[in-house]
C-alpha positions in Angstrom: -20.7 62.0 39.2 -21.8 59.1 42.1 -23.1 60.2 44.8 -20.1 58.5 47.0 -17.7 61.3 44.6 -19.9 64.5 45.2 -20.0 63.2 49.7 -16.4 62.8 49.3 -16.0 66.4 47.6 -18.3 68.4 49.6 -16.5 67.0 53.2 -13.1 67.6 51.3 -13.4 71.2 50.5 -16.8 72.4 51.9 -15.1 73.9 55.1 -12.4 76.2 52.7 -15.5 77.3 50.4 -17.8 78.2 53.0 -14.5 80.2 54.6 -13.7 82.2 51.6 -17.7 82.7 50.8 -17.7 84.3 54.2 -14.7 86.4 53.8 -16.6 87.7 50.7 -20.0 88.0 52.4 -19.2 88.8 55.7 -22.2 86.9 57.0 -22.8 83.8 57.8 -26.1 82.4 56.7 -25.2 84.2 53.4 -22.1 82.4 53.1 -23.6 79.1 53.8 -26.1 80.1 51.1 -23.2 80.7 48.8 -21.5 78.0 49.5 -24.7 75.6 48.8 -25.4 76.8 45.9 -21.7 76.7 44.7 -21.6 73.1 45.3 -25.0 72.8 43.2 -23.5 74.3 40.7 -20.0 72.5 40.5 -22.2 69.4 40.3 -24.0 70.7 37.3 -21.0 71.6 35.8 -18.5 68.7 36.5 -17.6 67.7 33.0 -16.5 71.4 32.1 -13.9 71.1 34.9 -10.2 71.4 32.9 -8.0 70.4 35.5 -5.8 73.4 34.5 -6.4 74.5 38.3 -6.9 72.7 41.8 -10.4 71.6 42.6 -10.6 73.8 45.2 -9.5 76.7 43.0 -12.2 76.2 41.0 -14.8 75.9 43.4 -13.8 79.5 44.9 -14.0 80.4 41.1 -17.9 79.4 41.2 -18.1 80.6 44.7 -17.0 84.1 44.1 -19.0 84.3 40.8 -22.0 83.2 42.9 -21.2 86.0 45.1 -20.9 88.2 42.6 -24.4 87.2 41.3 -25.8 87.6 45.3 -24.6 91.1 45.6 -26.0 92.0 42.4 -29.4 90.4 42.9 -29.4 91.9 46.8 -27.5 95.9 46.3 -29.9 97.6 48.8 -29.3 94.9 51.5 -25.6 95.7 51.2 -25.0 96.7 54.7 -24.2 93.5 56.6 -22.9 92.9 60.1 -19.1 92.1 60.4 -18.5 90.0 63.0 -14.5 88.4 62.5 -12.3 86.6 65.2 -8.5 87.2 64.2 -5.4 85.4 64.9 -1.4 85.7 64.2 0.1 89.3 63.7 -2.5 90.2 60.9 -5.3 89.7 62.7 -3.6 92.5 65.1 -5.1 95.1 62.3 -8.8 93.3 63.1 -9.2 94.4 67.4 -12.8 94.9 67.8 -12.4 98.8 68.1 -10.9 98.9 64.9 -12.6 96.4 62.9 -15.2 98.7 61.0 -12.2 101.3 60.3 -10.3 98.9 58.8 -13.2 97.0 57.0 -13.6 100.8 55.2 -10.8 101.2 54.6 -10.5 97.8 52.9 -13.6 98.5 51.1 -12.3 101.6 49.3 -9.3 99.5 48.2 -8.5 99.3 44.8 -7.9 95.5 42.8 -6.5 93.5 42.7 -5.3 94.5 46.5 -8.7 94.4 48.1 -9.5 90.5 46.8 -5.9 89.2 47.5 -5.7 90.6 50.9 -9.9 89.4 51.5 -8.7 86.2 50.1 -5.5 85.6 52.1 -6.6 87.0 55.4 -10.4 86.1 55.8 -10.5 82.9 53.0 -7.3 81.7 54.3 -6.0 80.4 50.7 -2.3 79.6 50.4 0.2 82.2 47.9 -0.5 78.6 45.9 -4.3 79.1 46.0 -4.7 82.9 45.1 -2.0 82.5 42.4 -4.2 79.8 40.7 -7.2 82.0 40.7 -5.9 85.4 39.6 -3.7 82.8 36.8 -0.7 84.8 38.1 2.8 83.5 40.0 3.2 82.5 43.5 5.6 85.9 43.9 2.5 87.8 42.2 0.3 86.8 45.3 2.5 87.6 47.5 3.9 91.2 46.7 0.2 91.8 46.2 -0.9 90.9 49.8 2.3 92.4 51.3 1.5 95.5 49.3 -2.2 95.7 50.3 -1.2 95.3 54.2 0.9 98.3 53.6 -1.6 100.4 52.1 -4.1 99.4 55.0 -1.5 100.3 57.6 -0.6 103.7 55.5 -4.5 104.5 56.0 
């Protein structure tokens, strides 16, 4: 990969990884850690990349898995500050005063609910998007996220 690719790649979808890293993380200098080292890594791994997804869903792929490693790596540090400015009628569910209710209750969602809704709402991936990564339909993504709203509102 040139140098010119990789510049044009990282302006292209740096912005939507670091987003979703952050709706995974919920902090900031982790998610920019996440999000460096996801790009590291999709530069390592260039020539494995099928095409049988967008580029950007397969960056969230490596982001998520680098998550995944983070948390792992970092279990007693689990408790990080949530700091999230909402718009539109879902962010309604995120006022201040409610935020760390909701962020439980979210937490002690069950999957596929909890990532589709994290994904949608905090990464701010199209139906499009989250159906590439969970390999499912556009319908799938969306019954799921409509679903997990109504089981945080339930709560």
């Amino acid at each position: 990969m040139l140098m010119s690719d990789f510049e044009e790649l990282y302006s292209r979808y740096f912005l939507n990884v670091y987003k979703y890293s952050y709706s995974l993380a919920k902090n900031e200098k982790i998610a920019e850690d996440i999000t460096q080292e996801t790009f590291f890594k999709a530069i390592k791994k260039i020539d494995s990349f099928r095409y049988n997804c967008s580029m950007e869903s397969w960056l969230c792929l490596i982001a998520k898995n680098t998550y995944f490693d983070f948390y792992e790596k970092h279990k007693p540090l689990q408790e990080f500050d949530v700091e999230i400015e909402v718009e539109s009628f879902e962010a309604k569910l995120f006022q201040k005063e409610q935020s760390l209710e909701i962020h439980k209750i979210l937490h002690k969602l069950e999957e596929p609910y909890k990532e589709v809704f994290s994904l949608r709402l905090f990464g701010e991936l199209s139906f499009m998007q989250i159906r590439e990564i969970f390999e499912k339909n556009e319908n799938w993504a969306r019954v799921t996220f409509h679903r997990a709203k109504l089981k945080i509102q339930k709560k």
